[in-house]
Biopython code that builds the backbone (N, CA, C, O; Angstrom):
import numpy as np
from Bio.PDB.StructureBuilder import StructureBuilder

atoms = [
    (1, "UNK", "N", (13.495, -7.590, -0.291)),
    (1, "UNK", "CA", (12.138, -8.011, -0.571)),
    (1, "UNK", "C", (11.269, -6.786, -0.802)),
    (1, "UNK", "O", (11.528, -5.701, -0.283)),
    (2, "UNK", "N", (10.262, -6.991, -1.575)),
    (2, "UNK", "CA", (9.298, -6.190, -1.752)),
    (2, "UNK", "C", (8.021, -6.491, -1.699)),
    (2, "UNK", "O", (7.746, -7.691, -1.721)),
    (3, "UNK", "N", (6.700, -5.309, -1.599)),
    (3, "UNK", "CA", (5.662, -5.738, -1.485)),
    (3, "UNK", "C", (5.038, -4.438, -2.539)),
    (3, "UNK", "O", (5.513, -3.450, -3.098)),
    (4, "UNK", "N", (3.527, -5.186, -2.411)),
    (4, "UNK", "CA", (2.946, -4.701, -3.855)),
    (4, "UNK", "C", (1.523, -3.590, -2.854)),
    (4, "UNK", "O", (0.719, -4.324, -2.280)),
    (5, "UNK", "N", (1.318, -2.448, -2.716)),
    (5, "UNK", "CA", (0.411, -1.646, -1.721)),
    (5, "UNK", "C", (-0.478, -1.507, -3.028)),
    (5, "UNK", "O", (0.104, -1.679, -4.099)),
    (6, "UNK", "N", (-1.835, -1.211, -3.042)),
    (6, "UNK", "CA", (-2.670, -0.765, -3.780)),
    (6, "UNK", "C", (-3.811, -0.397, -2.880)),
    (6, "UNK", "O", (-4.445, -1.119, -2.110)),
    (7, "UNK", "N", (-3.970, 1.209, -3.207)),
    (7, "UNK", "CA", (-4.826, 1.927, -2.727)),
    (7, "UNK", "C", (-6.180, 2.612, -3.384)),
    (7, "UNK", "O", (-5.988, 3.718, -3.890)),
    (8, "UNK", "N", (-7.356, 2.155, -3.432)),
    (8, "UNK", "CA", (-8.566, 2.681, -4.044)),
    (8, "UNK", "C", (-9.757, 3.466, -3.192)),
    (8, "UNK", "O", (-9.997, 3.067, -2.052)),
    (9, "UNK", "N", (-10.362, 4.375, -3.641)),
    (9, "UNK", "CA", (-11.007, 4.916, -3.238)),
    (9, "UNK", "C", (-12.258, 6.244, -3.713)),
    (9, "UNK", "O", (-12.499, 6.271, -4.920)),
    (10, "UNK", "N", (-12.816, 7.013, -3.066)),
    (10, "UNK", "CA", (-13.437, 8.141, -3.564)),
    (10, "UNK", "C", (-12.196, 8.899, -2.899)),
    (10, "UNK", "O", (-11.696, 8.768, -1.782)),
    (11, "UNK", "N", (-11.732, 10.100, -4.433)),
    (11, "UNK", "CA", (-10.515, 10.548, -3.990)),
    (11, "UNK", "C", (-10.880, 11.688, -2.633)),
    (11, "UNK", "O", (-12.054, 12.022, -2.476)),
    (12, "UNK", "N", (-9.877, 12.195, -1.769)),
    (12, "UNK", "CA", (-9.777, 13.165, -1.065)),
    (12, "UNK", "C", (-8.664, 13.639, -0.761)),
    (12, "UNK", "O", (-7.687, 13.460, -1.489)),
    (13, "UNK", "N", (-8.603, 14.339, 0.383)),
    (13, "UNK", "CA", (-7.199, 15.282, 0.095)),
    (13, "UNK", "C", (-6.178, 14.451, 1.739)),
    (13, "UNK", "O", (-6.564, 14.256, 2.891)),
    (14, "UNK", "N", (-4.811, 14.170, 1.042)),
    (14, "UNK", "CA", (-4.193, 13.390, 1.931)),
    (14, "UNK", "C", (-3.925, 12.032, 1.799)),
    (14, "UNK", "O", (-3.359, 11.581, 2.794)),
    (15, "UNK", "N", (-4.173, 11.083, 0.762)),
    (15, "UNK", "CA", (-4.458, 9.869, 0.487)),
    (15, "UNK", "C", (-2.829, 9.438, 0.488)),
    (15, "UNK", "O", (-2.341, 8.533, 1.165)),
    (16, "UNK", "N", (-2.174, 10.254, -0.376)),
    (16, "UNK", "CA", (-0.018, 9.554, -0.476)),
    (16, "UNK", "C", (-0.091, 10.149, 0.719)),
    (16, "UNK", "O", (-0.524, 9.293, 1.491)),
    (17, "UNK", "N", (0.124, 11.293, 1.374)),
    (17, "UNK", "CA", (0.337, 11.307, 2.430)),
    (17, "UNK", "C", (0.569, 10.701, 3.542)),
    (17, "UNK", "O", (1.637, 10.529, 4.128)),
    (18, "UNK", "N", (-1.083, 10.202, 3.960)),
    (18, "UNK", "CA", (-1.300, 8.781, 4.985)),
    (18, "UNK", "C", (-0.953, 7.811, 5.110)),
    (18, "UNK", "O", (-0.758, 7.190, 6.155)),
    (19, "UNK", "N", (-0.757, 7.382, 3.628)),
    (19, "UNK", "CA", (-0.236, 6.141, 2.929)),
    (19, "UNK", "C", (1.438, 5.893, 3.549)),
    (19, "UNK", "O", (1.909, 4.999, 4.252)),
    (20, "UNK", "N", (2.029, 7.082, 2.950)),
    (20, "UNK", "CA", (3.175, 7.014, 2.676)),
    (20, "UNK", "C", (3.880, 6.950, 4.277)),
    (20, "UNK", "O", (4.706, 6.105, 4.622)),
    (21, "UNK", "N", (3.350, 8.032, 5.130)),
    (21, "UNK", "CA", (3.715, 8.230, 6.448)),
    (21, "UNK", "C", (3.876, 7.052, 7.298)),
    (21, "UNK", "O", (4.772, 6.693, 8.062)),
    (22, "UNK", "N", (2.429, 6.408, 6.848)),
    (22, "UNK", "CA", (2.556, 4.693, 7.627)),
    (22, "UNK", "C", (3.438, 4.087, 7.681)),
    (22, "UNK", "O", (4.065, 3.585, 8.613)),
    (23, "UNK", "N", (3.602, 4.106, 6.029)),
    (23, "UNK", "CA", (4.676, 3.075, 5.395)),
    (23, "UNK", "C", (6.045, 3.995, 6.309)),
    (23, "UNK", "O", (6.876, 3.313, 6.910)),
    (24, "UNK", "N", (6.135, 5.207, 6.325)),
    (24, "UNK", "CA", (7.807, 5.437, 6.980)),
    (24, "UNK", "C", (7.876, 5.164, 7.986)),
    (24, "UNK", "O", (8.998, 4.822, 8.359)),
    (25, "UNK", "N", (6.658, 5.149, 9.089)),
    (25, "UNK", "CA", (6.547, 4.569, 10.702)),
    (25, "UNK", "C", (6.924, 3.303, 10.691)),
    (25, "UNK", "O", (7.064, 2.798, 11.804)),
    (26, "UNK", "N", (7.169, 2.512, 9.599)),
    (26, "UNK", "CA", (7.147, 0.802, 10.230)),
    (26, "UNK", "C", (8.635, 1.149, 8.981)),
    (26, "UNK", "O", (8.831, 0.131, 8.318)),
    (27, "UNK", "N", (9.394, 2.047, 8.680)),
    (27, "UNK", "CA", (10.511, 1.442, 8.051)),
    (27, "UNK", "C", (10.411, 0.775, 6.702)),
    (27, "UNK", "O", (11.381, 0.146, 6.279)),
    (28, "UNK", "N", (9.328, 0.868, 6.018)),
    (28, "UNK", "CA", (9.052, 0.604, 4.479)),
    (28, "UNK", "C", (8.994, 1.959, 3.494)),
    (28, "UNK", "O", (8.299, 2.973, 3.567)),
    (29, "UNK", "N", (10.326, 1.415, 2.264)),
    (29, "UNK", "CA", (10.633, 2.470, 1.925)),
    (29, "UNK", "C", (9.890, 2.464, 0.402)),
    (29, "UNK", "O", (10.382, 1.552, -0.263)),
    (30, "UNK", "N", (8.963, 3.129, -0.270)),
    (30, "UNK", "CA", (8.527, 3.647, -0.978)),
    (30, "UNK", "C", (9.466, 3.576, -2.535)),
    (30, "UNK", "O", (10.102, 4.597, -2.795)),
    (31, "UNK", "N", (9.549, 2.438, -3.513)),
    (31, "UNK", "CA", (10.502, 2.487, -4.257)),
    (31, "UNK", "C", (9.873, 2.955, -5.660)),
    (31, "UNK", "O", (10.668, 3.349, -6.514)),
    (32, "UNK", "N", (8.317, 2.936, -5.995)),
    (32, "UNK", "CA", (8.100, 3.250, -6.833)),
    (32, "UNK", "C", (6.504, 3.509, -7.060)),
    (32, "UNK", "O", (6.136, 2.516, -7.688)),
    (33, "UNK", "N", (5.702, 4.114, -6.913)),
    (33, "UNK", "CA", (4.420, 5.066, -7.242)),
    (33, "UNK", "C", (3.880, 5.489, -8.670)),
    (33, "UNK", "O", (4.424, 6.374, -9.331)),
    (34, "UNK", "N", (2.414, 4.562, -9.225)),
    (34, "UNK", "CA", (1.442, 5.405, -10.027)),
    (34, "UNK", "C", (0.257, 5.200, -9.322)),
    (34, "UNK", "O", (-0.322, 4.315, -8.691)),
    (35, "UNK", "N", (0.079, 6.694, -9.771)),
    (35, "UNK", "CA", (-1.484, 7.036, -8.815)),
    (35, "UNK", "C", (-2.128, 7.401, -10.353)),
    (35, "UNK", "O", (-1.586, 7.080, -11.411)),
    (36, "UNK", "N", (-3.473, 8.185, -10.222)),
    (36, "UNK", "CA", (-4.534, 8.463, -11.200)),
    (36, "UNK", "C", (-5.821, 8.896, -10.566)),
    (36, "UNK", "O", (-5.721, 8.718, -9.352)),
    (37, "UNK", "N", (-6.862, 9.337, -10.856)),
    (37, "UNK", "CA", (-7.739, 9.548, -10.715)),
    (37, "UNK", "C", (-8.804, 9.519, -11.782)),
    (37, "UNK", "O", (-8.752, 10.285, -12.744)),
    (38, "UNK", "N", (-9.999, 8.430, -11.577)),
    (38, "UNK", "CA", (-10.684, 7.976, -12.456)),
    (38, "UNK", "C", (-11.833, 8.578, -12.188)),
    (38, "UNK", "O", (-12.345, 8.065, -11.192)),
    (39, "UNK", "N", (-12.791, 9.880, -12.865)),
    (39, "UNK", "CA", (-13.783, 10.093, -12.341)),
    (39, "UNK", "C", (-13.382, 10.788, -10.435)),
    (39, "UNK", "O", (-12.591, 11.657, -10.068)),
    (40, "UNK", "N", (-13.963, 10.259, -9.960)),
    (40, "UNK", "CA", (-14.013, 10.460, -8.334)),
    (40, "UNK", "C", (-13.375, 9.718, -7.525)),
    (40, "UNK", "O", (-13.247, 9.854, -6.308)),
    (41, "UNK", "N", (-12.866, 8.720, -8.383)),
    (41, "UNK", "CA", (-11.884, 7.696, -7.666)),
    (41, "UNK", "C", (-10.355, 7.655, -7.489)),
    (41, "UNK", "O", (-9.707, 7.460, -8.517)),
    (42, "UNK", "N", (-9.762, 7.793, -6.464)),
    (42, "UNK", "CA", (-8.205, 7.830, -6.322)),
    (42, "UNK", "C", (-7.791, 6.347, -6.336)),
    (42, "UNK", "O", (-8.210, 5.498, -5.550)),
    (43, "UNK", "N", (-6.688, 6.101, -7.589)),
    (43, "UNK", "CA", (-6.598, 4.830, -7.456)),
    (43, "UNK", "C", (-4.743, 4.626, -7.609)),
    (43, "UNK", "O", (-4.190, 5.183, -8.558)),
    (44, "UNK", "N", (-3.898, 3.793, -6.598)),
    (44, "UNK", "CA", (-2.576, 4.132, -6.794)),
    (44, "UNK", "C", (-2.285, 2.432, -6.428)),
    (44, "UNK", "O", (-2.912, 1.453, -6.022)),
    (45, "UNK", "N", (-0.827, 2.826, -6.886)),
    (45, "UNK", "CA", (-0.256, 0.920, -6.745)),
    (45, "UNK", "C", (1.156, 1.744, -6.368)),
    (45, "UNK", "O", (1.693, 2.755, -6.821)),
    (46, "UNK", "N", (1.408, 0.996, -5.536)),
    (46, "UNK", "CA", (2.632, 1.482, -4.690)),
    (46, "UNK", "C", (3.968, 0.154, -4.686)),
    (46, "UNK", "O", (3.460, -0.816, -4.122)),
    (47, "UNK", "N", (5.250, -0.143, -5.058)),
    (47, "UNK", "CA", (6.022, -0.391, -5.322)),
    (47, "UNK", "C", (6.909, -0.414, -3.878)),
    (47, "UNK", "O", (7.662, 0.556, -3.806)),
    (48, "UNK", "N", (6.971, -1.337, -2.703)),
    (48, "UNK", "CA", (7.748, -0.757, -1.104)),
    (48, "UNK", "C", (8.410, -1.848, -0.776)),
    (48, "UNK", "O", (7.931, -2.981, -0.733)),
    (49, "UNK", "N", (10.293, -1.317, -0.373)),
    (49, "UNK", "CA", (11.103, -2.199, -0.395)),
    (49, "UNK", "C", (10.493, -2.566, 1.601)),
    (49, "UNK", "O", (10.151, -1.709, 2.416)),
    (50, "UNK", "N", (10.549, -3.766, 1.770)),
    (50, "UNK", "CA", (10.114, -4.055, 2.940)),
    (50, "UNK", "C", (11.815, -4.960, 3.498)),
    (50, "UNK", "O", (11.873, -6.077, 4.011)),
    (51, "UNK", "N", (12.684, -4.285, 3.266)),
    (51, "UNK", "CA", (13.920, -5.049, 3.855)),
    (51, "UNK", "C", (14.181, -4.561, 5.410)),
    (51, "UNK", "O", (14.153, -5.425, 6.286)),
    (52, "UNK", "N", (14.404, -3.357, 5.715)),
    (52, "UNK", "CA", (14.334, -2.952, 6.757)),
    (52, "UNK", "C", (13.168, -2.767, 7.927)),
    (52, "UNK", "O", (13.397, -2.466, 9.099)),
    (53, "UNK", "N", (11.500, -3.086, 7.173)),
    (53, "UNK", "CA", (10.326, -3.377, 7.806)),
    (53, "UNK", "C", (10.632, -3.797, 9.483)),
    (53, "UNK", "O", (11.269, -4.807, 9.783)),
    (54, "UNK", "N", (10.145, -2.981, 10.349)),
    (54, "UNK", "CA", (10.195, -2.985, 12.391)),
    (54, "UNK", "C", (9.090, -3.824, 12.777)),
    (54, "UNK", "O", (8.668, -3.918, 13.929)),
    (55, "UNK", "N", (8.642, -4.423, 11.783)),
    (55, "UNK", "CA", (7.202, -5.054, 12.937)),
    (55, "UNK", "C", (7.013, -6.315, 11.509)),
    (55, "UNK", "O", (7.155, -6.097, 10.306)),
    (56, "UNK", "N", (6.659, -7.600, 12.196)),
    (56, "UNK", "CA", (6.090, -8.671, 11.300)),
    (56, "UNK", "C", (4.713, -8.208, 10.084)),
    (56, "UNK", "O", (3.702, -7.527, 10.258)),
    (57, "UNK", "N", (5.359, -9.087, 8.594)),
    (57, "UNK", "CA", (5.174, -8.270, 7.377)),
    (57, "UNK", "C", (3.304, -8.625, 7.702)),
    (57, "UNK", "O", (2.537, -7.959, 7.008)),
    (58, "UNK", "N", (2.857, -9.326, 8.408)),
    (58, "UNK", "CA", (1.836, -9.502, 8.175)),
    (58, "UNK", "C", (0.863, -8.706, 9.083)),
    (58, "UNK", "O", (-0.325, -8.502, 8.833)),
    (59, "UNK", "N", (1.851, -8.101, 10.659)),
    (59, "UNK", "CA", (1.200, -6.908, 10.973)),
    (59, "UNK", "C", (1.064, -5.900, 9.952)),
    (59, "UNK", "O", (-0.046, -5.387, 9.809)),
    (60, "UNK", "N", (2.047, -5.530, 9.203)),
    (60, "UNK", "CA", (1.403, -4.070, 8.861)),
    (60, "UNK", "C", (0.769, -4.043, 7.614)),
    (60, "UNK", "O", (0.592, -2.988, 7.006)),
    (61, "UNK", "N", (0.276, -5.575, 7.026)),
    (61, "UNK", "CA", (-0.602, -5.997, 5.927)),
    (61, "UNK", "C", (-1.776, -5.410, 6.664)),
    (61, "UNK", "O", (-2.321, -4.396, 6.229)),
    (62, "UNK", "N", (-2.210, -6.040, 7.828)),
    (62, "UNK", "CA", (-3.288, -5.250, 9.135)),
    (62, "UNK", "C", (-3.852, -3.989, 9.440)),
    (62, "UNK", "O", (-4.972, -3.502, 9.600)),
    (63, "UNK", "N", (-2.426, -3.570, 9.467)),
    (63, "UNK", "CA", (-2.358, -2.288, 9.866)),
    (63, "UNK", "C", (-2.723, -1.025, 8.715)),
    (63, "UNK", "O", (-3.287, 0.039, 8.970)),
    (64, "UNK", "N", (-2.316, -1.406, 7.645)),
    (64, "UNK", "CA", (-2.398, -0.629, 6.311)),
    (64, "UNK", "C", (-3.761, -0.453, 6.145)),
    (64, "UNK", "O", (-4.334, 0.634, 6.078)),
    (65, "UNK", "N", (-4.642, -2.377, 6.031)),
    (65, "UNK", "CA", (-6.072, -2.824, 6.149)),
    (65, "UNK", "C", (-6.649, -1.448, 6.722)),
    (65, "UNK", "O", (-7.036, -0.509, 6.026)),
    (66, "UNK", "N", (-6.638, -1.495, 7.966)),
    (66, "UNK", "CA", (-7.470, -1.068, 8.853)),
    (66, "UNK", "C", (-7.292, 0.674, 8.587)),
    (66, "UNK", "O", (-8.266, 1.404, 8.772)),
    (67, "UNK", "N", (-6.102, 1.177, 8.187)),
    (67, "UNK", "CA", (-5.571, 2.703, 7.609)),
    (67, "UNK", "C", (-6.828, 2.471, 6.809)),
    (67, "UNK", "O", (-7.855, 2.636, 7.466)),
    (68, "UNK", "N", (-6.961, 2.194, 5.786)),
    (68, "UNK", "CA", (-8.062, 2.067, 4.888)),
    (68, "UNK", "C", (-9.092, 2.420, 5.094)),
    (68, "UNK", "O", (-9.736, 3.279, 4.492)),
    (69, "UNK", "N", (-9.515, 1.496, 6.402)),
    (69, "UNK", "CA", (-10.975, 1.690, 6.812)),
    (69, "UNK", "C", (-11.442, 2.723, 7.135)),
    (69, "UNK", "O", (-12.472, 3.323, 6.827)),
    (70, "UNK", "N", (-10.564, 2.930, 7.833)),
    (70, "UNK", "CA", (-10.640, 4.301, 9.065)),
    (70, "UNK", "C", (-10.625, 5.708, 8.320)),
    (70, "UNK", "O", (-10.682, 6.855, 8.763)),
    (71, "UNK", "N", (-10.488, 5.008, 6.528)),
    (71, "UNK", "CA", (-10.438, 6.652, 5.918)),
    (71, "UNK", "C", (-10.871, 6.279, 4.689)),
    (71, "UNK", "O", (-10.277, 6.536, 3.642)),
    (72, "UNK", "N", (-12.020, 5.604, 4.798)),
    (72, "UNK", "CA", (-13.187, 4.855, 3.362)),
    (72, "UNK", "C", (-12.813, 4.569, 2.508)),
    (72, "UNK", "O", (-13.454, 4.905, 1.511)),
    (73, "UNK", "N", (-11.225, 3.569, 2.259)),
    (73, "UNK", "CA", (-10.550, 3.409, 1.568)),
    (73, "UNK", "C", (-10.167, 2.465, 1.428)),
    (73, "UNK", "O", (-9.686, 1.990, 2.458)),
    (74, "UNK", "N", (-10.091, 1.482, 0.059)),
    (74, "UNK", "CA", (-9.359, 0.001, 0.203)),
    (74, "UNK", "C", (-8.008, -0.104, 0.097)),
    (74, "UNK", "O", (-7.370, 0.235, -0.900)),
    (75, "UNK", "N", (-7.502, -0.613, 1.201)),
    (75, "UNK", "CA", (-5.905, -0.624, 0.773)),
    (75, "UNK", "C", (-5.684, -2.346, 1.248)),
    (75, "UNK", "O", (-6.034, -2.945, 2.265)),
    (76, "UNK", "N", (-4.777, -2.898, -0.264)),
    (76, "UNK", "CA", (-4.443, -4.439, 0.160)),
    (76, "UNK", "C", (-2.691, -4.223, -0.450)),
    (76, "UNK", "O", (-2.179, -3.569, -1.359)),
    (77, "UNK", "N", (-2.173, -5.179, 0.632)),
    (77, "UNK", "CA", (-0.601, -5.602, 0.792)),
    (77, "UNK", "C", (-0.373, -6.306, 0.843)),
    (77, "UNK", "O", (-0.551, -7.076, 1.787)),
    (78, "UNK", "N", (0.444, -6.587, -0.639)),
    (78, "UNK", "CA", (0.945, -8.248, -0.738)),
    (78, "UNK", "C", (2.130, -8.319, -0.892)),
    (78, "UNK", "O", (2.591, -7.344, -1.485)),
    (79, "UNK", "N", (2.952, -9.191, -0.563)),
    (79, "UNK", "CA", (4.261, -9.952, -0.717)),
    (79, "UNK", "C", (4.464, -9.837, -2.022)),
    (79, "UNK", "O", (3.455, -9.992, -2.711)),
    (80, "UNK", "N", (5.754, -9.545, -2.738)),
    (80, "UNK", "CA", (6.041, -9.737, -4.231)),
    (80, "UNK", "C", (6.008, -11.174, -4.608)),
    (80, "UNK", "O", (5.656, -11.581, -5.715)),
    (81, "UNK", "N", (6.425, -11.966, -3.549)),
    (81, "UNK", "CA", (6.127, -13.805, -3.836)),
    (81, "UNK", "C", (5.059, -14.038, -4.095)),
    (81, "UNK", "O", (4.876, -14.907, -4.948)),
    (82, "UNK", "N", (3.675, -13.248, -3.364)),
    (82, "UNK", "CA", (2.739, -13.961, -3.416)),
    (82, "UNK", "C", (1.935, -12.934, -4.678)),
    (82, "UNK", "O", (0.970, -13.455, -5.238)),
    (83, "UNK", "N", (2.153, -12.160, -4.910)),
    (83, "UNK", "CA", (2.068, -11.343, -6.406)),
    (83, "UNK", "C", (2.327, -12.003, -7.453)),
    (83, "UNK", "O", (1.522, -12.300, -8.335)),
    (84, "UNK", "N", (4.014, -12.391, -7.383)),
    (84, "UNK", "CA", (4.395, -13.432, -8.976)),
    (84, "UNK", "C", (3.945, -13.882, -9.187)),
    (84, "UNK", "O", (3.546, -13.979, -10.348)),
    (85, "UNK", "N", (3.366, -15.034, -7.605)),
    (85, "UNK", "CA", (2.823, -16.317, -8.079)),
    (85, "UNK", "C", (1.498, -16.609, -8.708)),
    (85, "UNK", "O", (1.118, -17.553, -9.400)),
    (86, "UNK", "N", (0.940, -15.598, -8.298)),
    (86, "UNK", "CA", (-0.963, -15.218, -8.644)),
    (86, "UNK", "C", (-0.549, -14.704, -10.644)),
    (86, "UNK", "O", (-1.267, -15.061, -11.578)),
    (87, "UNK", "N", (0.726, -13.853, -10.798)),
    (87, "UNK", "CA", (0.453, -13.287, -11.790)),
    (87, "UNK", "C", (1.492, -14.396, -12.953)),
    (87, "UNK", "O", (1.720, -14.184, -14.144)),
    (88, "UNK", "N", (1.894, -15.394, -12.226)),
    (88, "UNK", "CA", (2.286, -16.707, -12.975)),
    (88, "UNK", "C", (2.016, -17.391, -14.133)),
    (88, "UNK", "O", (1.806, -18.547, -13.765)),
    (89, "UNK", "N", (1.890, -17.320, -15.477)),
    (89, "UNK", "CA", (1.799, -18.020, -16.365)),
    (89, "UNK", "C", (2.097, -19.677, -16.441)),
    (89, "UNK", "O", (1.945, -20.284, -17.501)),
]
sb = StructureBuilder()
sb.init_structure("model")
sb.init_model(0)
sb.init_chain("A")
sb.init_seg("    ")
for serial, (resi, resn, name, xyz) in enumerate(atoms, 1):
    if name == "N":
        sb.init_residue(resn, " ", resi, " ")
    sb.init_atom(name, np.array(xyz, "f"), 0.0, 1.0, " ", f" {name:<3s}", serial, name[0])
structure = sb.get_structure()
């Protein structure tokens, strides 16, 4: 299984970093990354196999959330199910 990370923000220094570290603390492995910078804004979509994931997928939907906050940053985590289905024809 996979999930879909997308991270926005005013860029600063450390953003994959934080991101990424989280994601290795809970066992989500990082399968595919584009980042950019628009103006002042760091903006990335992150690609993370969640098969081996240590903690329920909807804690670290939470947990990512709140990473965000705590560093003036929007970060949302979705299920690839619930991705298709939104991006469904």
């Amino acid at each position: 299984m996979q999930a879909v990370i997308s991270v926005t923000g005013k860029d600063s220094i450390g953003i994959i970093a934080k991101t990424s570290n989280k994601c290795a603390e809970h066992n989500v492995n990082i399968v595919d990354v584009s980042q950019t910078i628009l103006q002042d804004y760091f903006v990335m979509i992150m690609l993370a196999d969640i098969d081996n994931i240590n903690i329920p997928f909807s804690e670290f939907v939470d947990i990512m959330s709140e990473m965000g906050k705590a560093n003036n940053l929007e970060i949302h985590t979705m299920h690839e199910d619930i991705f298709n289905s939104m991006h469904r024809i």
